[in-house]
Backbone as JSON Lines, residues from 0, in Angstrom:
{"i":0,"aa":"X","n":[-44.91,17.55,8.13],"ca":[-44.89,16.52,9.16],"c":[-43.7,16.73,10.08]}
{"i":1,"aa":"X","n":[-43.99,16.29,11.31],"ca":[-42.59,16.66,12.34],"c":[-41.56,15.52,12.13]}
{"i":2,"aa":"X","n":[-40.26,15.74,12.58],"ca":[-39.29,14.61,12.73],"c":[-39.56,13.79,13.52]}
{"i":3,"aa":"X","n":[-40.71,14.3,14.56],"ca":[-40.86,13.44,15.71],"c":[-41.9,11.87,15.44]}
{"i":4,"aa":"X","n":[-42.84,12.41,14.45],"ca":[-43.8,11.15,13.91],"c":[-43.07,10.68,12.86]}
{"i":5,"aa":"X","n":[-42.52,11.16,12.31],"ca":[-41.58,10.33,11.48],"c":[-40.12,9.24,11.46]}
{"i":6,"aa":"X","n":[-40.06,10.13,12.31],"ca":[-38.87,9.15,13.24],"c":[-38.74,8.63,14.33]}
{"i":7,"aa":"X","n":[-39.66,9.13,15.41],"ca":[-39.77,8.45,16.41],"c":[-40.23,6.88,16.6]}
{"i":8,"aa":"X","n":[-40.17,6.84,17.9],"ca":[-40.53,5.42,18.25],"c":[-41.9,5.4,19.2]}
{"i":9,"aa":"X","n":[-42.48,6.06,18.78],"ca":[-43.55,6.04,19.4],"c":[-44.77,6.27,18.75]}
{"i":10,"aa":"X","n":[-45.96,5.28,18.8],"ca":[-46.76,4.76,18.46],"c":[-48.13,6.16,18.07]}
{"i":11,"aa":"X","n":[-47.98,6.73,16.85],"ca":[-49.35,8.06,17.0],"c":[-50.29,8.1,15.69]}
{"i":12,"aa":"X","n":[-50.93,7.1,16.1],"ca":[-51.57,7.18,14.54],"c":[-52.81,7.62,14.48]}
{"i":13,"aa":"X","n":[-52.57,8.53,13.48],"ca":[-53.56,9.32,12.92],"c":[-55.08,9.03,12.36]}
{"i":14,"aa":"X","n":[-56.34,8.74,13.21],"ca":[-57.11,8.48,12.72],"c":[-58.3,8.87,12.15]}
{"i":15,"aa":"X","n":[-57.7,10.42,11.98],"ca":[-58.65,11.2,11.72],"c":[-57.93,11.54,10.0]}
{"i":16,"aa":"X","n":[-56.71,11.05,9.86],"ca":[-56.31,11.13,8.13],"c":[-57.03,10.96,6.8]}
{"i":17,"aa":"X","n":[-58.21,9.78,7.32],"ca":[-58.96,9.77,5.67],"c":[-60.01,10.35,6.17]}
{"i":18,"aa":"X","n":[-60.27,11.01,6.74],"ca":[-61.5,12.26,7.31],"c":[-61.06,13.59,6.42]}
{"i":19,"aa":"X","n":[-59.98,13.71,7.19],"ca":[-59.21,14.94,6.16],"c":[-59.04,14.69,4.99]}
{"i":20,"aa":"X","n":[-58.31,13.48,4.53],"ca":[-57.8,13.84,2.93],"c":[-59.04,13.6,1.9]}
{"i":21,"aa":"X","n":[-60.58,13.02,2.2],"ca":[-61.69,13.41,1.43],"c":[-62.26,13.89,1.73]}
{"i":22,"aa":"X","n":[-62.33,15.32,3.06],"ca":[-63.1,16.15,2.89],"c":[-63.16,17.48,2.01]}
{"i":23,"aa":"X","n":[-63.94,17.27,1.42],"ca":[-64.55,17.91,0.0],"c":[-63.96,17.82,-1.03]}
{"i":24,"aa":"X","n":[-63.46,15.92,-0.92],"ca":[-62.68,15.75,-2.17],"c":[-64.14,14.81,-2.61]}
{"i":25,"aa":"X","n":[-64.14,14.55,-3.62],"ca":[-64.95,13.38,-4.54],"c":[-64.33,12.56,-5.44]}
{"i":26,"aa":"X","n":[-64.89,11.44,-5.63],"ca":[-63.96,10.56,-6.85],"c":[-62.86,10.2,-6.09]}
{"i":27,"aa":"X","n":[-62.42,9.76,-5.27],"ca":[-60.92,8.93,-5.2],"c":[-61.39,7.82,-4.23]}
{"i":28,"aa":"X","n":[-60.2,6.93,-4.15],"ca":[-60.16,5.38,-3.8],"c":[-58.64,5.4,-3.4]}
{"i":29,"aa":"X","n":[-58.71,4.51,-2.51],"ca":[-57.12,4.35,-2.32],"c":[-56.59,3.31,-3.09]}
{"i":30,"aa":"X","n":[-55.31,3.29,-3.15],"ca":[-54.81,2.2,-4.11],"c":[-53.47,2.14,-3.38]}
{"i":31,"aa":"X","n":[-53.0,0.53,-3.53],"ca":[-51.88,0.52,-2.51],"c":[-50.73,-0.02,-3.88]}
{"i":32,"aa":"X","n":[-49.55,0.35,-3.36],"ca":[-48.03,0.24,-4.67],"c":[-47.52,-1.01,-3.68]}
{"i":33,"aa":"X","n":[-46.97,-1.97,-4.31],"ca":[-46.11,-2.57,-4.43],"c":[-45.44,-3.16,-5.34]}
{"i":34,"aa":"X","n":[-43.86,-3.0,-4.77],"ca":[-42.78,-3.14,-5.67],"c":[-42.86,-4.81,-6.06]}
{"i":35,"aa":"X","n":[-42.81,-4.68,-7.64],"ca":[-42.71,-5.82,-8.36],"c":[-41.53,-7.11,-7.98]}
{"i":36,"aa":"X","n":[-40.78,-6.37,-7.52],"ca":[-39.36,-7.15,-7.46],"c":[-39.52,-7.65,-5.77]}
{"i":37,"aa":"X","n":[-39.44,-6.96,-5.31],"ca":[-40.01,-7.38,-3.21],"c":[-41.12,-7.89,-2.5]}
{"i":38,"aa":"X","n":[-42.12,-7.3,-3.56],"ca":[-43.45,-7.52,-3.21],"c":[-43.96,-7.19,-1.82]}
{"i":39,"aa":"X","n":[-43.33,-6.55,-1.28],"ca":[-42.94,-5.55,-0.06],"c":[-44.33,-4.31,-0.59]}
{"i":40,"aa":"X","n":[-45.7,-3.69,0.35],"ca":[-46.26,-2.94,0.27],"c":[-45.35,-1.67,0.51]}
{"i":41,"aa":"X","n":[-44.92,-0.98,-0.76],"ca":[-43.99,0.63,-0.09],"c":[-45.24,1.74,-0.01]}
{"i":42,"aa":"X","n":[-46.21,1.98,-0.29],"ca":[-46.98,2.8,0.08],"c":[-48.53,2.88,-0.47]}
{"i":43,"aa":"X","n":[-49.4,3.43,0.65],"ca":[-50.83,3.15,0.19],"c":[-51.16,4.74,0.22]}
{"i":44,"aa":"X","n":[-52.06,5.29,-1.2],"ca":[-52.15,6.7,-1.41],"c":[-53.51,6.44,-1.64]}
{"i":45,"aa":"X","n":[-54.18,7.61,-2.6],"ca":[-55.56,7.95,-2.93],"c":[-54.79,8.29,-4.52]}
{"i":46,"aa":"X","n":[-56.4,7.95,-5.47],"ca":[-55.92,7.91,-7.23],"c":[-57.5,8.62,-7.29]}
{"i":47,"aa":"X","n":[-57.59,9.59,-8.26],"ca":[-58.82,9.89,-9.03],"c":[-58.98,9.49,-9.83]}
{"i":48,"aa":"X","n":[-60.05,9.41,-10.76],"ca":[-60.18,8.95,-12.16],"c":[-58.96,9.55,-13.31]}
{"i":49,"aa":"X","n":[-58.53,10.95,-13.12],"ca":[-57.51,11.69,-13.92],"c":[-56.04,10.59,-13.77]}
{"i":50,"aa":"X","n":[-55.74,11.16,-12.53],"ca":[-54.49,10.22,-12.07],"c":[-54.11,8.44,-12.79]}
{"i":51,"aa":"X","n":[-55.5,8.12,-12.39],"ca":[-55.4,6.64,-13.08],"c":[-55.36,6.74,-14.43]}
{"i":52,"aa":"X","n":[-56.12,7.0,-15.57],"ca":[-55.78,7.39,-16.64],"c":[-54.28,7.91,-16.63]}
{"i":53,"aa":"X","n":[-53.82,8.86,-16.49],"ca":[-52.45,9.3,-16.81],"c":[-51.44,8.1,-16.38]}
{"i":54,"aa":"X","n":[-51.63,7.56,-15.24],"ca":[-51.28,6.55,-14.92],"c":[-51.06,5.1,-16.18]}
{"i":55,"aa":"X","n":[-51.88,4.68,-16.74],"ca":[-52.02,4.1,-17.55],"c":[-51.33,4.63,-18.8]}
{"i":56,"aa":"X","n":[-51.59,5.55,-19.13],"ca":[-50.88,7.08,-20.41],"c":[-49.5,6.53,-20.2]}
{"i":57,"aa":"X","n":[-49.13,6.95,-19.18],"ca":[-47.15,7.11,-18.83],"c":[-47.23,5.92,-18.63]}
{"i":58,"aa":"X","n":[-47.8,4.68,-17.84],"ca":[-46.85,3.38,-17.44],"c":[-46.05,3.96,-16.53]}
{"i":59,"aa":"X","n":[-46.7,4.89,-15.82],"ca":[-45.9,5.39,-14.58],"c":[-47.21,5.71,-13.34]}
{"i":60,"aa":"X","n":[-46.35,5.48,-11.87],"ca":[-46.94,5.75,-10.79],"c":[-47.82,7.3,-10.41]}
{"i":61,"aa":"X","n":[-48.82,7.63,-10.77],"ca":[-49.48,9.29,-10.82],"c":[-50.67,8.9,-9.73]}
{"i":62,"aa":"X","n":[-50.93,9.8,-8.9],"ca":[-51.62,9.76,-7.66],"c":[-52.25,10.7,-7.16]}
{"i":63,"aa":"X","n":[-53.03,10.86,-6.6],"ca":[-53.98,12.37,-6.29],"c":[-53.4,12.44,-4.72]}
{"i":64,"aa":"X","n":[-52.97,13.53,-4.75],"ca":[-52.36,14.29,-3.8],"c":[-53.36,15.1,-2.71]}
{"i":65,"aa":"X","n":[-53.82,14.1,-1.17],"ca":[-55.31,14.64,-0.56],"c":[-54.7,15.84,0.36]}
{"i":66,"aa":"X","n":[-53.75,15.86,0.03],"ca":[-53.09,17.05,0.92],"c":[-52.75,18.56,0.27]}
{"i":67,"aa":"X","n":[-52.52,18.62,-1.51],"ca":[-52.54,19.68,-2.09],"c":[-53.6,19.48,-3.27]}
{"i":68,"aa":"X","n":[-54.31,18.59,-3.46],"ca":[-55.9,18.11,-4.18],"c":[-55.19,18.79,-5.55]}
{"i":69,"aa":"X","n":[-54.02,17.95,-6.06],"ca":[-53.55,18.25,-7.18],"c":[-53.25,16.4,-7.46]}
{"i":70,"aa":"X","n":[-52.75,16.7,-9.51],"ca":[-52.06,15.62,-9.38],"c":[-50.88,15.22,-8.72]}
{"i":71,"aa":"X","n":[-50.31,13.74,-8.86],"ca":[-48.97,14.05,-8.09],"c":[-48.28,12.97,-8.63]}
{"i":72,"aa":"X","n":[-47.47,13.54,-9.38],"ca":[-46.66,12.53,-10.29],"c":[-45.56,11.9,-9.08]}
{"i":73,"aa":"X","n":[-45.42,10.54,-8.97],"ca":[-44.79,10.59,-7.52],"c":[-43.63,10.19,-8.19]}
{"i":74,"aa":"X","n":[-42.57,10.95,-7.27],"ca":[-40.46,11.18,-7.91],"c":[-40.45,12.17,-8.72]}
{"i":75,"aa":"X","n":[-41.6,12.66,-9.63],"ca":[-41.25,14.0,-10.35],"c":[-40.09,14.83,-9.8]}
{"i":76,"aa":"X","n":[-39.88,15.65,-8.62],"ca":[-39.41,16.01,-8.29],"c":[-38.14,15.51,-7.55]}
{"i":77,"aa":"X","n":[-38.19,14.62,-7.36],"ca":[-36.81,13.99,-6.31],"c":[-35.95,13.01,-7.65]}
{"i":78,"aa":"X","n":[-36.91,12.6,-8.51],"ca":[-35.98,11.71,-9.21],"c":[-36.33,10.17,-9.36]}
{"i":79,"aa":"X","n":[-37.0,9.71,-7.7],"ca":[-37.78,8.41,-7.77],"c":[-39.18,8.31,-8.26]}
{"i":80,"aa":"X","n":[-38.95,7.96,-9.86],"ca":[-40.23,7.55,-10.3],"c":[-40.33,6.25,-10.16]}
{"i":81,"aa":"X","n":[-41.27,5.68,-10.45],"ca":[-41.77,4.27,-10.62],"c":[-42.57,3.81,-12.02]}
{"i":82,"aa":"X","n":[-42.09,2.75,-12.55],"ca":[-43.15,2.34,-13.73],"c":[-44.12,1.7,-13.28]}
{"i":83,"aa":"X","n":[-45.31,1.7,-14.12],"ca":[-46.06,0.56,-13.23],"c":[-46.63,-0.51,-14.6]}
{"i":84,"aa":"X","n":[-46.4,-1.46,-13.58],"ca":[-46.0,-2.66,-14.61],"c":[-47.22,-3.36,-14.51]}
{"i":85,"aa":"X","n":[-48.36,-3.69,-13.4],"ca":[-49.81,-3.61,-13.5],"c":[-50.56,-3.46,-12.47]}
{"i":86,"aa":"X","n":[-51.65,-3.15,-12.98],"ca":[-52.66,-2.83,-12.03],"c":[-54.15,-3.59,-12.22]}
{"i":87,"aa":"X","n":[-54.11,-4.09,-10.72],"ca":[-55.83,-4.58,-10.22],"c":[-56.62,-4.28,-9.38]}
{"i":88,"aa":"X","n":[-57.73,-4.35,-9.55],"ca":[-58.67,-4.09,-9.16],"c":[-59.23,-5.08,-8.09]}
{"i":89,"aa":"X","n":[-60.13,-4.51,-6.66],"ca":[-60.41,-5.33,-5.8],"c":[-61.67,-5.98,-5.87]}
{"i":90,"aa":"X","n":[-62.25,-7.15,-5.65],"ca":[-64.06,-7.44,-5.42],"c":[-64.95,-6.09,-5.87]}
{"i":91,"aa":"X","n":[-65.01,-5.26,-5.17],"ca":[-65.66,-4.45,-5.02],"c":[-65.7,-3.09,-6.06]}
{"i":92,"aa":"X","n":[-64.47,-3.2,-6.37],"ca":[-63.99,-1.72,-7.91],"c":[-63.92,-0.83,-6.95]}
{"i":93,"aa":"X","n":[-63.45,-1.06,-5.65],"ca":[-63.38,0.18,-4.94],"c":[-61.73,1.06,-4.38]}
{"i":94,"aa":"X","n":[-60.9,-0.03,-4.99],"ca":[-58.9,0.02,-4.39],"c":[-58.96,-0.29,-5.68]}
{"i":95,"aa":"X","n":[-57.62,0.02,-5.75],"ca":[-56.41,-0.38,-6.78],"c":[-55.25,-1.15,-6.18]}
{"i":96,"aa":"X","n":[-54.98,-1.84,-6.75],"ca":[-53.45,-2.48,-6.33],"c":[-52.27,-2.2,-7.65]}
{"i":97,"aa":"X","n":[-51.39,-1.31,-7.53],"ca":[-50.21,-0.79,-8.61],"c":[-48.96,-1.85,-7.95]}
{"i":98,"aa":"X","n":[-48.4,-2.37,-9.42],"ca":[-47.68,-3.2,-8.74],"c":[-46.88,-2.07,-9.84]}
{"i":99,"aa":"X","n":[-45.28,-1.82,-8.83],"ca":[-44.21,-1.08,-10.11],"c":[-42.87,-1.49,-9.89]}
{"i":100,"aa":"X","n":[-42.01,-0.7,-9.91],"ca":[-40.48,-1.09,-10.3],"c":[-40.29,0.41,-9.96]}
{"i":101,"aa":"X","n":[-38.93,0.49,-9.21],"ca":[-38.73,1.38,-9.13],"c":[-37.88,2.15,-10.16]}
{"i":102,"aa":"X","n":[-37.41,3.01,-10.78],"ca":[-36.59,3.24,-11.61],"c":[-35.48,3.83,-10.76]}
{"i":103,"aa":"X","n":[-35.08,4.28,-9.58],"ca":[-33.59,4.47,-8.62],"c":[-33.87,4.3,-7.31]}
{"i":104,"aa":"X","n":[-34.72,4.53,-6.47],"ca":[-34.6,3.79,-4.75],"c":[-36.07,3.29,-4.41]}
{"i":105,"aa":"X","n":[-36.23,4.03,-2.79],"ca":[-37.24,3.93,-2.46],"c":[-38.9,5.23,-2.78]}
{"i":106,"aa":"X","n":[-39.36,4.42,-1.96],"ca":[-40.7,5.71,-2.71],"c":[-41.0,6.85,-1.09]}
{"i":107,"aa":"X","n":[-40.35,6.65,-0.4],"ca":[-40.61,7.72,0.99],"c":[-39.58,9.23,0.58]}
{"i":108,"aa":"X","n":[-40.87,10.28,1.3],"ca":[-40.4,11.43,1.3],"c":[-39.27,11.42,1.72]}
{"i":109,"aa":"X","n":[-39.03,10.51,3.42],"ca":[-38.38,10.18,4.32],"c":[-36.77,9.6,3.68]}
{"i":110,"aa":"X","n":[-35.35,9.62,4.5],"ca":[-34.54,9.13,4.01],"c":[-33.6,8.57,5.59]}
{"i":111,"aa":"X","n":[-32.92,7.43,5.09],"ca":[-32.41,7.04,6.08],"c":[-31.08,7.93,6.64]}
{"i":112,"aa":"X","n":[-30.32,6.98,7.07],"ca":[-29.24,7.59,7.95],"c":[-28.09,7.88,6.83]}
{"i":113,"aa":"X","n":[-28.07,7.13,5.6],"ca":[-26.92,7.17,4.62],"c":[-28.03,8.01,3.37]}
{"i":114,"aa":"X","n":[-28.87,8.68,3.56],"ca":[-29.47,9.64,2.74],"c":[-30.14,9.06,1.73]}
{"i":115,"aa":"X","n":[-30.52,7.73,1.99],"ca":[-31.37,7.34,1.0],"c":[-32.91,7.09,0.85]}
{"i":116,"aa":"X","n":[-33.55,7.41,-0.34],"ca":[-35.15,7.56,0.16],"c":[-35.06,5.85,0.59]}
{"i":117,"aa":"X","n":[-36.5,5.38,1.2],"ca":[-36.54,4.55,2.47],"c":[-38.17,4.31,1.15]}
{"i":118,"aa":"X","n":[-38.6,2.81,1.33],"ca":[-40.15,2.7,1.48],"c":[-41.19,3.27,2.61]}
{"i":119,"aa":"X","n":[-42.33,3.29,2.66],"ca":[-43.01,4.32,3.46],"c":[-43.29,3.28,4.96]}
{"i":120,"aa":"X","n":[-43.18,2.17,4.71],"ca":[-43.46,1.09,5.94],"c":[-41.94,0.68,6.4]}
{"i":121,"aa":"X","n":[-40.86,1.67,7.21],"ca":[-39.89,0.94,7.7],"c":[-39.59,1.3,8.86]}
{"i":122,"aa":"X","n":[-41.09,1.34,9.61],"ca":[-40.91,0.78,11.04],"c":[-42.15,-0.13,11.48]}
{"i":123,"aa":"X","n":[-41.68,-1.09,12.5],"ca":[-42.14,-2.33,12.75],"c":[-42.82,-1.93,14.13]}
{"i":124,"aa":"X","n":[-43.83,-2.09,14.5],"ca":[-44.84,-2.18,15.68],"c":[-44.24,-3.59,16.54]}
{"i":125,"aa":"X","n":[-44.04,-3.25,17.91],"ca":[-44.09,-4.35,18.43],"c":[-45.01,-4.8,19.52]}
{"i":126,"aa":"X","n":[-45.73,-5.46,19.12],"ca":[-47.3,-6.52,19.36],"c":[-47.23,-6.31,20.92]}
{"i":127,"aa":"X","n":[-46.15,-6.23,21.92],"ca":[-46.48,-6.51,22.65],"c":[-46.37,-5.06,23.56]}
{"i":128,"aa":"X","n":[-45.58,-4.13,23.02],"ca":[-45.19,-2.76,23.81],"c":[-45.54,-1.6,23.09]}
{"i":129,"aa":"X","n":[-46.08,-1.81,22.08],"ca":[-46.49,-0.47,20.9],"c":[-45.71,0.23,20.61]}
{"i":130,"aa":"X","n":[-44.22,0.0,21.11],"ca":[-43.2,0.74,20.37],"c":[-42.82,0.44,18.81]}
{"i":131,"aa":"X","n":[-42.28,1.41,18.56],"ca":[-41.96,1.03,16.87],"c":[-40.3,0.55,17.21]}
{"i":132,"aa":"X","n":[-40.13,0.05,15.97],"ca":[-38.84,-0.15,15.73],"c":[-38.34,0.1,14.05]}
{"i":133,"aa":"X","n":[-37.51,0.51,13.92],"ca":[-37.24,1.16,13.01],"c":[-36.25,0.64,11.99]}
{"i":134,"aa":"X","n":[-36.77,-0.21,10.86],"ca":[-36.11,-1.17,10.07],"c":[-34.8,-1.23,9.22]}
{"i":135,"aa":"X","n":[-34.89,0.58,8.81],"ca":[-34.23,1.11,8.03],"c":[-33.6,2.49,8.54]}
{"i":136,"aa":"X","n":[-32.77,2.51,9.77],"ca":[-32.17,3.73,10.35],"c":[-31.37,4.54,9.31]}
């Protein structure tokens, strides 16, 4: 991803993203995380049947990855895992809702200005100019 959609202030959203991340995937649903303690939505992904199981296994955040169609243990690598403390289901059995805890920051690839990971929603749309604004510099 560029610095420029990620950090900019300008409005580019991608609506061709869940076109891409299930084409010629099968089995997944999105499921959205929020933190137990904020109740703040930090990020909405895609789960397969594997993922959710393991998910349940660990009591940890595991997610299907529509971009390398692997699992994706999310913080494995950086350090920010998440427990997940529960999960529901929508009307339909078609989302998940993971509610977790973080075990050290935020859940974004992304990091602010003092180097810390960031939740994935910390910039704000404004209703009237479509600029973003940016919550967490």
């Amino acid at each position: 991803m560029s610095k420029q959609l990620e950090e900019g202030l300008k409005l580019e959203l991608d609506w061709n993203k869940l076109e891409k991340a299930v084409a010629g995937t099968k089995g997944i649903i999105p499921v959205a995380v929020q933190n137990a303690d904020t109740k703040e939505v930090i990020l909405v992904a895609y789960i397969n049947q594997q993922a959710f199981e393991e998910s349940l296994k660990r009591r940890m955040l595991v997610l299907w990855s529509s971009s390398r169609q692997e699992l994706w243990i999310k913080g494995l690598t950086s350090g920010e895992t998440f427990a997940l403390l529960e999960a529901r289901v929508n009307c339909e059995q078609n989302s998940l809702l993971f509610i977790v805890r973080p075990n050290r920051g935020g859940i974004c690839h992304t990091k602010n200005q003092k180097g810390e990971p960031r939740d994935c929603y910390y910039r704000k749309i404004n209703l009237d100019t479509l600029e973003l604004e940016n919550l967490n510099p």
